[in-house]
C-alpha positions in Angstrom: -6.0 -18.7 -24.0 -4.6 -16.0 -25.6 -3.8 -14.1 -22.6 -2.3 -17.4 -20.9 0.4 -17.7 -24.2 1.0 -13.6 -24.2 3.4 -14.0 -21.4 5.3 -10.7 -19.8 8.5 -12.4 -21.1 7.5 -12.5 -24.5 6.1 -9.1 -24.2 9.5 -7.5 -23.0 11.1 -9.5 -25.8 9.1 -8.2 -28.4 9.1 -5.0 -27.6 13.2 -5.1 -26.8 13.6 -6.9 -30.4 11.0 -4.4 -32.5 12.7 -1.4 -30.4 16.3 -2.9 -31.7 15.4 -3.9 -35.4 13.6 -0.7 -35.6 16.9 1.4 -34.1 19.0 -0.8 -36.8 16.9 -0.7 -39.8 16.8 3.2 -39.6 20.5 3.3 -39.1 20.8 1.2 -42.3 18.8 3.0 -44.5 20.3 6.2 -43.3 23.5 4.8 -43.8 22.7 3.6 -47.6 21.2 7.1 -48.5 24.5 8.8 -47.6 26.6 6.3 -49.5 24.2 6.9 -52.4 24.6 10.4 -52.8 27.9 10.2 -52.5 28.2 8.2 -55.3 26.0 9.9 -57.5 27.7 13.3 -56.6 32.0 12.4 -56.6 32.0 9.1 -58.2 29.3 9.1 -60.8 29.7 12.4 -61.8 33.3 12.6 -61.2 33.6 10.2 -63.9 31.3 11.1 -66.2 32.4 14.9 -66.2 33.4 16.5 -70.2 37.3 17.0 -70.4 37.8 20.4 -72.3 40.9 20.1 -75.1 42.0 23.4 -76.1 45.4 24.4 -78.6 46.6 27.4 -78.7 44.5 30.0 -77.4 40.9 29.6 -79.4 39.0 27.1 -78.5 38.1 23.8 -80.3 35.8 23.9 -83.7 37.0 21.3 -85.3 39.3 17.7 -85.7 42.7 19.5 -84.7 46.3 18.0 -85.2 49.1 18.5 -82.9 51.8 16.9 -81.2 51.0 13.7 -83.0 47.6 13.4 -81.9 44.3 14.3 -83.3 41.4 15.7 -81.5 37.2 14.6 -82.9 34.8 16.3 -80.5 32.4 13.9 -81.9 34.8 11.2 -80.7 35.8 12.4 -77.1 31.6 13.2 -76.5 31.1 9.6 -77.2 33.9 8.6 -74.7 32.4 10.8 -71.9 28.7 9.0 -72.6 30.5 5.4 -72.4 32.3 6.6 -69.1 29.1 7.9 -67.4 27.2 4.6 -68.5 30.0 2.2 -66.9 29.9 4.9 -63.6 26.0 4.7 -63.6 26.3 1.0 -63.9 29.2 0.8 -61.3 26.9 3.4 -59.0 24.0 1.1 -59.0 26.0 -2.0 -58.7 27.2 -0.6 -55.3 23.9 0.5 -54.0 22.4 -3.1 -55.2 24.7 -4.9 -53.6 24.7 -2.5 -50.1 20.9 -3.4 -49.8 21.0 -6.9 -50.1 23.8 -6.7 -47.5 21.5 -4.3 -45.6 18.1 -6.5 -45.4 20.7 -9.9 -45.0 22.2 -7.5 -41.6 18.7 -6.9 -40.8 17.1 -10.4 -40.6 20.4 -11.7 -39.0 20.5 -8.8 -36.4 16.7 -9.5 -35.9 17.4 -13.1 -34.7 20.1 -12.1 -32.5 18.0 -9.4 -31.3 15.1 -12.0 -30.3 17.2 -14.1 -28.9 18.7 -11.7 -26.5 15.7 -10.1 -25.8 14.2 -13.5 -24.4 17.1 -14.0 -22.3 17.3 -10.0 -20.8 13.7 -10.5 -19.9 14.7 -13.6 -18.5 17.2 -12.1 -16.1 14.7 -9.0 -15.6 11.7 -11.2 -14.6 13.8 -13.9 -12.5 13.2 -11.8 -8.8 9.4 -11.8 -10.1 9.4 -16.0 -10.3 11.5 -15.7 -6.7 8.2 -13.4 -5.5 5.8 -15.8 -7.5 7.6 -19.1 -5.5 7.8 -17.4 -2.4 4.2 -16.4 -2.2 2.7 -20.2 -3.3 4.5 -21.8 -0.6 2.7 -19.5 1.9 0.2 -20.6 4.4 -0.5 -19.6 7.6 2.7 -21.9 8.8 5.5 -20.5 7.2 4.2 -17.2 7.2 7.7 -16.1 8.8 9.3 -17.0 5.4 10.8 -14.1 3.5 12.0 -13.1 0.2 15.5 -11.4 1.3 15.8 -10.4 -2.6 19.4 -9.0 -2.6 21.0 -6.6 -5.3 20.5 -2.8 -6.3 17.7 -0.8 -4.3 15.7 -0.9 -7.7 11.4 -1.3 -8.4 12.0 -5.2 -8.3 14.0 -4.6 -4.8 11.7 -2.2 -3.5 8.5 -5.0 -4.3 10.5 -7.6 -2.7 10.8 -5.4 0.5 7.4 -4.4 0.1 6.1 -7.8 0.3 8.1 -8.8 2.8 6.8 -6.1 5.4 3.1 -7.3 4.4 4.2 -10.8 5.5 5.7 -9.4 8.5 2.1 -7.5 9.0 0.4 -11.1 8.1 2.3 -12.9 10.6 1.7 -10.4 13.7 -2.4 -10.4 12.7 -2.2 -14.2 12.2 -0.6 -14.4 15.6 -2.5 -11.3 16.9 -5.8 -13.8 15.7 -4.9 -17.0 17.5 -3.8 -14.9 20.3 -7.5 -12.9 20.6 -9.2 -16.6 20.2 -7.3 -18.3 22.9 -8.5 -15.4 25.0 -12.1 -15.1 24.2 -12.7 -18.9 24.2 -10.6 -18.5 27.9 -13.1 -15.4 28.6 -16.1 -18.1 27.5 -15.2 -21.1 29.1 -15.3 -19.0 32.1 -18.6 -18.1 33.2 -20.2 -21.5 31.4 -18.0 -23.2 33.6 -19.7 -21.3 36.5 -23.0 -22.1 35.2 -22.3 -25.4 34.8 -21.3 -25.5 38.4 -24.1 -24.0 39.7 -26.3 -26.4 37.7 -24.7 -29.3 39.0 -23.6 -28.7 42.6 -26.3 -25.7 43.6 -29.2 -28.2 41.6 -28.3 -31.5 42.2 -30.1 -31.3 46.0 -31.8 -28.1 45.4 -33.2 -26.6 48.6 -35.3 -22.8 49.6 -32.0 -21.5 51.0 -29.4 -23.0 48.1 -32.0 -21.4 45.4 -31.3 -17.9 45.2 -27.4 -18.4 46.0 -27.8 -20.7 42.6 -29.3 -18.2 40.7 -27.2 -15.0 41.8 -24.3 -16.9 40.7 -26.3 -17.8 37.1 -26.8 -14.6 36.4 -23.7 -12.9 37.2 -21.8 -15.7 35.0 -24.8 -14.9 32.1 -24.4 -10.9 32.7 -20.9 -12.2 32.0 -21.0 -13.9 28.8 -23.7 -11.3 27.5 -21.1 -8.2 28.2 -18.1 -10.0 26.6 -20.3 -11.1 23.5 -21.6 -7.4 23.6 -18.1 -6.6 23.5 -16.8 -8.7 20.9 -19.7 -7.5 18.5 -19.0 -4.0 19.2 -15.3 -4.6 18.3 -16.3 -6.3 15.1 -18.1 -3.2 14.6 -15.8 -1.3 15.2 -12.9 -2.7 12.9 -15.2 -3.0 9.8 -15.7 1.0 9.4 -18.4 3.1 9.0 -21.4 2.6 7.2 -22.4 6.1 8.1 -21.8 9.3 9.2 -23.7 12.8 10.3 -22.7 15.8 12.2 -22.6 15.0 16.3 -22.0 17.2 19.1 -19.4 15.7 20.8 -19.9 17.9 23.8 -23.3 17.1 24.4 -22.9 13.7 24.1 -20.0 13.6 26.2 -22.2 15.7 28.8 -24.9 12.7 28.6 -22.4 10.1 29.1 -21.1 11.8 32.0 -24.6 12.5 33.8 -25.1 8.7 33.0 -22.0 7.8 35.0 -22.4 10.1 38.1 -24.2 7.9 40.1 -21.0 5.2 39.5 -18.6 7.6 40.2 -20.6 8.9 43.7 -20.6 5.1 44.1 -16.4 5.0 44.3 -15.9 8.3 46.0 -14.4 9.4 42.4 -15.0 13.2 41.7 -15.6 14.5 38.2 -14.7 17.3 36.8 -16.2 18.2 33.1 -14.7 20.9 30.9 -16.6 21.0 27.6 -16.4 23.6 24.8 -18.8 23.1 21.8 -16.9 20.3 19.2 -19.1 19.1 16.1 -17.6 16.2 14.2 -18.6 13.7 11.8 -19.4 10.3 13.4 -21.6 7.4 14.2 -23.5 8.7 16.9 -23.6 5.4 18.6 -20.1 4.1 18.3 -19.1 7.4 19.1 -20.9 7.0 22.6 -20.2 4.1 23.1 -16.5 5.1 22.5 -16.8 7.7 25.4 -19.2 5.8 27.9 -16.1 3.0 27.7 -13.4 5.9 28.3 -15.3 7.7 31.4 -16.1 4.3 32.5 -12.6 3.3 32.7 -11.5 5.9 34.4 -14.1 5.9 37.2 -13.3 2.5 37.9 -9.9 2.5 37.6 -9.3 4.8 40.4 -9.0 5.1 44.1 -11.5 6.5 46.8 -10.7 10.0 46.6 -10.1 10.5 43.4 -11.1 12.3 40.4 -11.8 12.5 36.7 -11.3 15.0 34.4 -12.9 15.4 31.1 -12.6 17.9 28.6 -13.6 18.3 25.2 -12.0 21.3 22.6 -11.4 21.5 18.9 -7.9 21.8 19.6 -7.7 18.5 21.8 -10.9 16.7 20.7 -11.5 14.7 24.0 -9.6 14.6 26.8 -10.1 11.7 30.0 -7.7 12.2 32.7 -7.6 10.3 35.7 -6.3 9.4 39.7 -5.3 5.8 40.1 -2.9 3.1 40.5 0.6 3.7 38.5 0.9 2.7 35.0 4.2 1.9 34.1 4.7 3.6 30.5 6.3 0.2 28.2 3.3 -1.2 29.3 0.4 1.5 28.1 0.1 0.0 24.4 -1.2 -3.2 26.0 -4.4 -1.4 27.6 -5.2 -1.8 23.7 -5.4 -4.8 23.0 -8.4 -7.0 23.8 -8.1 -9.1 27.0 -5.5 -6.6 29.0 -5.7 -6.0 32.2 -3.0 -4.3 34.4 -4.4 -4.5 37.7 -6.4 -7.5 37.9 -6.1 -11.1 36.5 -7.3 -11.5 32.9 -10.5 -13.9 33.9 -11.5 -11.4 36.3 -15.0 -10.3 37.4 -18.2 -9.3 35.8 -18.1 -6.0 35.7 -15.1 -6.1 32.8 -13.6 -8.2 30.2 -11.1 -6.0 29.2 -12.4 -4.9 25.8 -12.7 -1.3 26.8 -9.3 0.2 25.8 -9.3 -1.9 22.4 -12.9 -1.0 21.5 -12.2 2.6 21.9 -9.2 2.0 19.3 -11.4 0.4 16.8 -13.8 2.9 17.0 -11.1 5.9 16.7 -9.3 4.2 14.2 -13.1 3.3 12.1 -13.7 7.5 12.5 -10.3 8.5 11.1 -9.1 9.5 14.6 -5.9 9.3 16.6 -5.7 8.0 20.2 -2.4 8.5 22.6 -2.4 7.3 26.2 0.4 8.3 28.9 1.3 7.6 32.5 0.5 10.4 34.6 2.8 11.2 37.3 1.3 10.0 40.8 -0.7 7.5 39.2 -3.7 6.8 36.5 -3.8 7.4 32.9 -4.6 10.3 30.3 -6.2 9.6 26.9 -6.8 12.0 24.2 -9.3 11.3 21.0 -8.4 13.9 18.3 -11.4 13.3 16.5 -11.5 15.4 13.2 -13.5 18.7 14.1 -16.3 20.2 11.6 -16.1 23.6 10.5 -19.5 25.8 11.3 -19.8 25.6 7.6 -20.1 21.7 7.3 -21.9 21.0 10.3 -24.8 23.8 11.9 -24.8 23.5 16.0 -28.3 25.1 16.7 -29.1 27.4 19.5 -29.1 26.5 22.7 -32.5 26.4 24.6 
């Protein structure tokens, strides 16, 4: 409860009103211990100071006539003790009366000092309540509402701008969401459509020479579904990080994946070319394969009879896939990235993809601490570099080769 009633307004305004009473009181009492030597040292003893009477040129000894007057040094020293009485009394009277004013100013100045305190918190805290408004009507409908705080480029207008780019990165992932499920329910709705077909129509009269066209088409539309739900998972994956990580050889693995491949690439007529000088990194060995089986991949089958691959792996570039193949026009290379994408071939397309290649590699780059970059090449296909942070022989030990 307490912390409820402690409010950040009352905060600022006591520490604005202690900060000012404390600031006034000092000057104050400064102030009345200046006036109060003063007095004591030009009025009190000003007035209280002995008067020497001399005649002639010996000094006083005695009750002396002259002129008409008579001088008693028992008299006159009697004067001086009445005159420094009434200045002592007239000293304190002063610094009395200056105090009372003093602690009166105080208590009056502490008011005022409250009160404007609350009301210059007030004004300090008024873009917060805009913020604290602006962020309870949010939902994910009116995410493109923004702040727009306007005044100096101060902290307040620096977190209003700062929360306005998060809603701007809110409402491209929000839209970047419902985007991504319209196109994996699209990418579903496929192949059980297919099977459903194939149940009906291929089953309803089933015969010997209907049966295996039936099931050819069932399996293709289940290999289907199984490699985008693969692919879906391994995005997930991908996204949420690493749970761990050990030293890999990037070049052997990358040597594995392209053995793997070779009989793919024969397939096409697609000639590869392999470049690999010993990289160690830290990584997830499987995302980290999978990340280059989908890049070699790729390339082999985007390409032309004819062609070729080239793959190369350095501490200076980290991985390197270059390929032949249809152009790529460059405003439209940040959409291989993104799941669903296809350039060259409808988005429900075949089997053998469903254009989650591109944006699993991202994931998995971006889940390793690693930059990808992707460029046209001139006379067609595409060139992708992974720098993936290189290990130094120190942190990770490469043993000797066989």
């Amino acid at each position: 409860m307490r912390s409820r009633l402690w409010t950040v307004r009352m905060r600022l305004t006591a520490l604005y009103a202690a900060l000012f009473i404390v600031t006034v009181t000092g000057l104050l009492v400064v102030v009345n211990m200046l006036l109060k030597r003063v007095l004591v040292d030009k009025v009190v003893v000003g007035l209280s100071k002995p008067v020497k009477h001399t005649v002639g040129p010996f000094p006083d000894t005695g009750p002396v006539s002259g002129a008409g007057k008579s001088y008693d040094p028992k008299l006159e020293l009697l004067k001086q003790r009445e005159a420094q009485a009434k200045a002592q009394d007239v000293g304190q009277s002063v610094l009395g009366y200056q105090w009372t004013v003093t602690w009166i100013a105080v208590v009056v100045l502490a008011v005022i000092a409250v009160a404007a305190g609350w009301w210059l918190a007030g004004r300090v805290l008024r873009p917060l309540q805009v913020i604290t408004a602006t962020a309870r009507r949010l939902s994910l409908s009116n995410l493109d509402e923004r702040i727009g705080l306007a005044g100096p480029l101060d902290e307040l207008k620096e977190l209003a701008d700062t929360f306005d780019a998060m809603l701007e990165r809110l409402e491209r992932a929000a839209a970047g969401q419902r985007q991504f499920v319209a196109n994996a329910s699209h990418e579903l709705r496929t192949p059980l459509a297919i099977q459903r077909a194939a149940i009906e129509i291929g089953l309803e009269h089933p015969s010997l020479d209907r049966i295996p066209e039936t099931r050819e088409q069932l399996l293709q539309a289940n290999l289907r579904t199984e490699k985008l739900i693969d692919g879906l998972l391994m995005l997930a994956q991908g996204e949420r990080g690493l749970d761990h990580r050990e030293p890999v050889e990037l070049d052997r693995v990358v040597a594995e994946i392209t053995d793997h491949h070779r009989d793919l690439a024969d397939a096409g007529g697609v000639a590869l070319e392999v470049d690999l000088a010993p990289v160690t990194v830290s990584a997830d060995p499987v995302l980290l394969a999978r990340l280059v089986g989908n890049l070699v991949h790729n390339a082999i089958k985007h390409n032309h009879r004819g062609g070729r691959v080239l793959i190369r792996t350095s501490p200076v570039v980290g991985l390197l896939v270059r390929n032949t193949g249809p152009d790529v026009p460059a405003d439209r290379v940040p959409e291989l990235f993104e799941p669903f994408r296809r350039l060259h071939q409808p988005r429900t397309g075949t089997s053998e993809g469903v254009g989650l290649g591109l944006s699993i590699v991202a994931a998995i780059a971006d889940a390793h601490d690693a930059k990808v970059s992707a460029a046209p090449n001139i006379g067609g296909g595409l060139t992708i570099n992974v720098r993936v942070p290189a290990l130094t022989p120190a942190q990770g030990h490469r043993p000797a080769a066989d």
